[in-house]
Backbone bond lengths (Angstrom), bond angles and torsions (degrees), N, CA, C in turn:
res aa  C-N    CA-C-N  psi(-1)  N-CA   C-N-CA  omega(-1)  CA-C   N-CA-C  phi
1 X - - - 1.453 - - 1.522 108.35 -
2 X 1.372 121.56 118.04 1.493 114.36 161.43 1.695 114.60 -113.99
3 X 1.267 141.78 144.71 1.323 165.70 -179.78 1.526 123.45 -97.03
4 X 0.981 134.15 107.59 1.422 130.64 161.85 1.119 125.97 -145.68
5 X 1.244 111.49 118.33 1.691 129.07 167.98 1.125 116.52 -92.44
6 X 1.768 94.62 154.31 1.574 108.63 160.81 1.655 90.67 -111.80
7 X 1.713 99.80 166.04 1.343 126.71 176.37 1.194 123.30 -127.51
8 X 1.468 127.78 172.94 1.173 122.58 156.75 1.220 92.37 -104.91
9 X 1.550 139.12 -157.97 1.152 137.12 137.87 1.605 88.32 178.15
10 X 2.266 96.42 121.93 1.282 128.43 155.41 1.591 118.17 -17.18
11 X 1.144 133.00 66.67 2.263 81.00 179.39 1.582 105.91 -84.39
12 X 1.374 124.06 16.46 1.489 92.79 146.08 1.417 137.38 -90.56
13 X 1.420 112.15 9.57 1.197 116.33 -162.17 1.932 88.03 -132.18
14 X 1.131 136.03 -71.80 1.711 158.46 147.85 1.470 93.50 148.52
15 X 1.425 120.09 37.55 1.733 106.59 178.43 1.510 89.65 -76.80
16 X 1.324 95.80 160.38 1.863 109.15 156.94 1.542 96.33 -137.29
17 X 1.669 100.09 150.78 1.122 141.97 176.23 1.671 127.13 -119.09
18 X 1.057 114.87 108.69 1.285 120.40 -172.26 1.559 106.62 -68.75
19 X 1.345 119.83 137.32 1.656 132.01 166.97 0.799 121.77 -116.19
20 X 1.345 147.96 -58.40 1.272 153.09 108.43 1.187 141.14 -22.50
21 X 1.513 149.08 160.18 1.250 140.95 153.32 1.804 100.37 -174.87
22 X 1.489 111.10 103.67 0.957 142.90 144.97 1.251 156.86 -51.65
23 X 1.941 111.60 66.60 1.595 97.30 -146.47 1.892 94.09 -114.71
24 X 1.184 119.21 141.39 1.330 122.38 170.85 2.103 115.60 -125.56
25 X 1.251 108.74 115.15 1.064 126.28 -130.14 1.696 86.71 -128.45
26 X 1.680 107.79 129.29 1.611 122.21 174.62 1.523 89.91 -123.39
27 X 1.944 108.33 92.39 1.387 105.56 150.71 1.754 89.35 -96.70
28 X 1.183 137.76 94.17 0.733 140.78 128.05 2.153 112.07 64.91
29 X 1.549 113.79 -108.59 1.550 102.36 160.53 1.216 98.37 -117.63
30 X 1.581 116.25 108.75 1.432 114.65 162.00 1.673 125.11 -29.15
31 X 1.445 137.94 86.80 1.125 122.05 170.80 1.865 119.97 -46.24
32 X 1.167 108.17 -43.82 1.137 117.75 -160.37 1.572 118.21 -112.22
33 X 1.393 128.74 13.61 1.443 122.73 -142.59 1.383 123.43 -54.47
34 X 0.961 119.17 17.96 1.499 100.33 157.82 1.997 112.35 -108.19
35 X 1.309 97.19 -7.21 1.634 103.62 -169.52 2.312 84.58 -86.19
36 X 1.676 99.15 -37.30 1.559 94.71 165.67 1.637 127.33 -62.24
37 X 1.188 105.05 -26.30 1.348 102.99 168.87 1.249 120.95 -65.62
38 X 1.352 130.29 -59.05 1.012 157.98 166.22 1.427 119.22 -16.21
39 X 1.543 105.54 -69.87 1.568 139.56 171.33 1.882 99.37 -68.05
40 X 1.043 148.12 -28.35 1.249 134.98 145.46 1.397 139.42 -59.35
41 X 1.452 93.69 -39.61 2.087 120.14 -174.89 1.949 79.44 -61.40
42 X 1.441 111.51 -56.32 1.825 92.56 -166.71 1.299 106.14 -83.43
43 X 1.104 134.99 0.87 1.501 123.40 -171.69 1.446 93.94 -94.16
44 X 1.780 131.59 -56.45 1.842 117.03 153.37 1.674 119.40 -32.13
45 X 1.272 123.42 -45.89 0.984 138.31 173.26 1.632 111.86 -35.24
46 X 1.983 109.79 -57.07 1.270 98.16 -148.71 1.966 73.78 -103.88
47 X 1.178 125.18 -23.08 1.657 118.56 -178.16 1.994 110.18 -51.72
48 X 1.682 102.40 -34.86 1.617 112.43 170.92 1.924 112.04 -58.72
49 X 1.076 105.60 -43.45 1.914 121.41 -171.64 1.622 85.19 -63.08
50 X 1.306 111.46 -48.00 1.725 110.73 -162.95 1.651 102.94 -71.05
51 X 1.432 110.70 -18.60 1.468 95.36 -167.25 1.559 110.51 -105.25
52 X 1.394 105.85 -24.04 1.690 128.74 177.39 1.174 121.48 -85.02
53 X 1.496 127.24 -53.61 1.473 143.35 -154.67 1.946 110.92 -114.02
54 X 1.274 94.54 -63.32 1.726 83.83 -161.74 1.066 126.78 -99.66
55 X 1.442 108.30 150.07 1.354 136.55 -139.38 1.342 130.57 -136.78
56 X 1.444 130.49 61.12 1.303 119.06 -172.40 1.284 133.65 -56.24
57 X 1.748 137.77 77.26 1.451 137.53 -165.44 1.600 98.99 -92.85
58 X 1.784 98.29 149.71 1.510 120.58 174.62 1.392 105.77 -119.14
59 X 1.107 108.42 153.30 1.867 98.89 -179.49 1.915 76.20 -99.76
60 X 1.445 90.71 -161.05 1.670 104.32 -153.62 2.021 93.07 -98.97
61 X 1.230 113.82 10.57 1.520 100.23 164.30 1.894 83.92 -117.28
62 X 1.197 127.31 57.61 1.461 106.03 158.33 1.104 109.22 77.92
63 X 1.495 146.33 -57.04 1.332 134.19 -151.10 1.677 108.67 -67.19
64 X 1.246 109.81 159.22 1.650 117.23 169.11 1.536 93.06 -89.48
65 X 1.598 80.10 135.31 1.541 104.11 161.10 1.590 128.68 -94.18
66 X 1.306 96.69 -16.17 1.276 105.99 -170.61 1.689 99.49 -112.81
67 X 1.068 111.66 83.42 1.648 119.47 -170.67 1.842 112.46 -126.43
68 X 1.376 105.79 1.55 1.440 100.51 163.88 1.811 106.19 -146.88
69 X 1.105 118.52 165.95 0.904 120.65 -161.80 1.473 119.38 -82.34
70 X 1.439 116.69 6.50 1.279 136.26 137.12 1.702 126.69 -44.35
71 X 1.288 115.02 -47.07 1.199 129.04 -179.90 1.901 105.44 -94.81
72 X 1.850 99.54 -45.04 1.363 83.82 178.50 1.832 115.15 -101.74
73 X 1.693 92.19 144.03 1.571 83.49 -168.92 1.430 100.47 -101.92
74 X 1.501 119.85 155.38 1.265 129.22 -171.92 1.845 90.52 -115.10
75 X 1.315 115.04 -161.65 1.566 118.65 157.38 1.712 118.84 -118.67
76 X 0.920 106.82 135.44 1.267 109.15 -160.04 2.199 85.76 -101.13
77 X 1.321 96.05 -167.79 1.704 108.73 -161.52 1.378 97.79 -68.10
78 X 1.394 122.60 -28.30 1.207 121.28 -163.11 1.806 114.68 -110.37
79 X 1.375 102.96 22.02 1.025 103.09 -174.17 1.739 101.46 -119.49
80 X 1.375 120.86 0.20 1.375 125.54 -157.02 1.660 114.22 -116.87
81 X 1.505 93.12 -8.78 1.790 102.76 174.10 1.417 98.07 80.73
82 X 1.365 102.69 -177.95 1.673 120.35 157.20 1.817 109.26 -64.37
83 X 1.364 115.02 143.26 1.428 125.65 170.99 1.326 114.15 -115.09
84 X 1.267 130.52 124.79 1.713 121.32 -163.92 2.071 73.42 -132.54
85 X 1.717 90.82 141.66 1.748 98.43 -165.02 1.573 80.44 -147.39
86 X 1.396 107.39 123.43 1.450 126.69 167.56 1.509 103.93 -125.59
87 X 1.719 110.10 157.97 1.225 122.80 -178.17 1.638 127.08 -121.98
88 X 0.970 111.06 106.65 1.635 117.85 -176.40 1.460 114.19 -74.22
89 X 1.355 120.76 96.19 1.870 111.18 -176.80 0.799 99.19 -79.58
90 X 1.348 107.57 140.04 1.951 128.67 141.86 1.503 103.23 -140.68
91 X 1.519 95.53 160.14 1.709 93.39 -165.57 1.490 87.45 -109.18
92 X 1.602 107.13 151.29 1.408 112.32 -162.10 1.820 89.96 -134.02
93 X 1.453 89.47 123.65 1.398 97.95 -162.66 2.048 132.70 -85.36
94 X 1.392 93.30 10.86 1.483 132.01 179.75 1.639 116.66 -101.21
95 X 1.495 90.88 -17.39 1.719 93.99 -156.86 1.711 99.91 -110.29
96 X 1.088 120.02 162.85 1.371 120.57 -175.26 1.261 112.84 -82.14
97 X 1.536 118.40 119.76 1.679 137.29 167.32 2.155 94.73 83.39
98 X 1.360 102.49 6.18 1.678 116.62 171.75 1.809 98.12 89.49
99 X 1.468 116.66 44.06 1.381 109.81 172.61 1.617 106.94 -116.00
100 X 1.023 126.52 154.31 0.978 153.24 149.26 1.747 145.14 -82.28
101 X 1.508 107.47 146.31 1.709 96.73 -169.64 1.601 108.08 -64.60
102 X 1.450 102.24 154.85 1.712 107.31 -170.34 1.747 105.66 -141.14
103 X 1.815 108.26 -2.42 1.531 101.10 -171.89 1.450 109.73 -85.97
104 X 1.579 128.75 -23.93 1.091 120.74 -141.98 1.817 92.17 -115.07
105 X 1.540 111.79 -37.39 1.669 118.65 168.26 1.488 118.48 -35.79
106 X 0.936 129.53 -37.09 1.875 135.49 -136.89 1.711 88.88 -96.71
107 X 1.412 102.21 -32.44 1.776 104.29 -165.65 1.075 105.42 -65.03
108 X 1.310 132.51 -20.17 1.572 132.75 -154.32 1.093 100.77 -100.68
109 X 1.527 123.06 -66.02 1.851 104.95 -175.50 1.474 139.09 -66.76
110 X 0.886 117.98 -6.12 1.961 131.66 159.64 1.986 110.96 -37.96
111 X 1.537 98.94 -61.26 1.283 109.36 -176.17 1.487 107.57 -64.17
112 X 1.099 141.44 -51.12 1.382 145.72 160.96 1.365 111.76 -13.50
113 X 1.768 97.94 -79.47 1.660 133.28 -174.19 1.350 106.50 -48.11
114 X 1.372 131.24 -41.94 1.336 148.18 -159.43 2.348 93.31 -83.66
115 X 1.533 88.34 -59.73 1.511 72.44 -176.24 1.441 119.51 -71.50
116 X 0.991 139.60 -37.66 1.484 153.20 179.31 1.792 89.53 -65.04
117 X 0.815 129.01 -43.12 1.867 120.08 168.30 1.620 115.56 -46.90
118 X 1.561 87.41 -65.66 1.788 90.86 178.77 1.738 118.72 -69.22
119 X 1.889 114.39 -2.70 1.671 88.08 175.16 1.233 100.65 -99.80
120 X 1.697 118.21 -5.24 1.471 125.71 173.19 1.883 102.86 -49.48
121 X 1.397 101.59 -61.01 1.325 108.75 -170.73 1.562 126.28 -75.44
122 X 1.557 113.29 -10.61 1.510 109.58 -174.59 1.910 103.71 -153.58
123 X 1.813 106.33 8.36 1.206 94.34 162.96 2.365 90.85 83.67
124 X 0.631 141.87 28.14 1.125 120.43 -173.74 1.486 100.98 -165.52
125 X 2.037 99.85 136.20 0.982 99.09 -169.69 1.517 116.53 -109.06
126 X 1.137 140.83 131.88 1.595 123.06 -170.44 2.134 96.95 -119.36
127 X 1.572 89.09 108.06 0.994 128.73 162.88 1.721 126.30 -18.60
128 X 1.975 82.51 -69.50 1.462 77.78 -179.79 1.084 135.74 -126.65
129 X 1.637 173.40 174.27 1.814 136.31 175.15 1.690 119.54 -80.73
130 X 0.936 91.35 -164.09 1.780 128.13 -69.72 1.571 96.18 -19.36
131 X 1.566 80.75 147.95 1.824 112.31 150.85 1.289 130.94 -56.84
132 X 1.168 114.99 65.05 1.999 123.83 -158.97 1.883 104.20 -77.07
133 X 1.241 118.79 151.37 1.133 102.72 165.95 1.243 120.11 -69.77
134 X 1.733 139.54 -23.69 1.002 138.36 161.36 1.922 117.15 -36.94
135 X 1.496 109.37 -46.44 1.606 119.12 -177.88 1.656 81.75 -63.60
136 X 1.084 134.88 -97.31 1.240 145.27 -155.67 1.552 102.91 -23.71
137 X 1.282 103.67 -84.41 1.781 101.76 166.68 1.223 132.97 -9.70
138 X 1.421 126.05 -76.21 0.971 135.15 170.11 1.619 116.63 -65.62
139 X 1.139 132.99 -26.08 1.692 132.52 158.39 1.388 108.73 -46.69
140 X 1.731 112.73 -45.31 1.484 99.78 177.71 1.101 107.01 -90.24
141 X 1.307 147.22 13.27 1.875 127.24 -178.93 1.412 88.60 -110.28
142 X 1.761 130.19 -20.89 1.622 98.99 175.32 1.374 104.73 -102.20
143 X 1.532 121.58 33.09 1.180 109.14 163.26 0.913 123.14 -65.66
């Protein structure tokens, strides 16, 4: 699986905004490709929420603060850009009709793509998730 975005990204604010998102994907022989498309478009989908939005906070006796979806943010349609999803065959000889798993791969490279985007664009690397505009911000003022 490889990932690549384009961004916008604020620097008066350090939000980023996804425009792009570029994923090209070897499940192996698509049985189904459009049910593969599909099952990737949300797995970028929910790998973007992991790299942008969510956030598990505790206040200082333990409790979660972020326990409804008020507090926790996911990405909604308009937060994820355009998704362009291509398919690389190879037949995988373990897997049924030579396919391979495709739900759990897709989540992982977004967060990567997303940080290596924003030090492309402002020099700064944010470490750890989500990618808040607050991290961004402050990466460039103690630069």
């Amino acid at each position: 699986m490889a990932g690549i975005v384009e961004i916008e990204l604020d620097k008066t604010t350090g939000k980023v905004d996804i425009i792009d998102y570029v994923a090209v994907v070897d499940c192996g022989t698509p049985i189904n490709p459009n049910l593969a498309r599909i099952q990737t478009e949300g797995g970028v989908a929910q790998g973007i929420g992991m790299a942008l939005f969510e956030d598990v906070l505790y206040d200082e006796y333990g409790r979660m603060m972020t326990n409804s979806f008020m507090q926790y943010k996911i990405p909604s349609r308009k937060d994820i850009g355009n998704i362009i999803i291509d398919f690389e065959e190879s037949y995988e000889p373990t897997g049924p009709f030579g396919a391979k798993s495709i739900g759990e791969v897709v989540t992982n490279t977004p967060s990567p793509a997303i940080a290596h985007a924003v030090y492309n664009a402002v020099g700064v690397r944010v470490q750890d998730l989500p990618i808040t505009p607050e991290k961004v911000f402050m990466g460039m003022y103690n630069k």
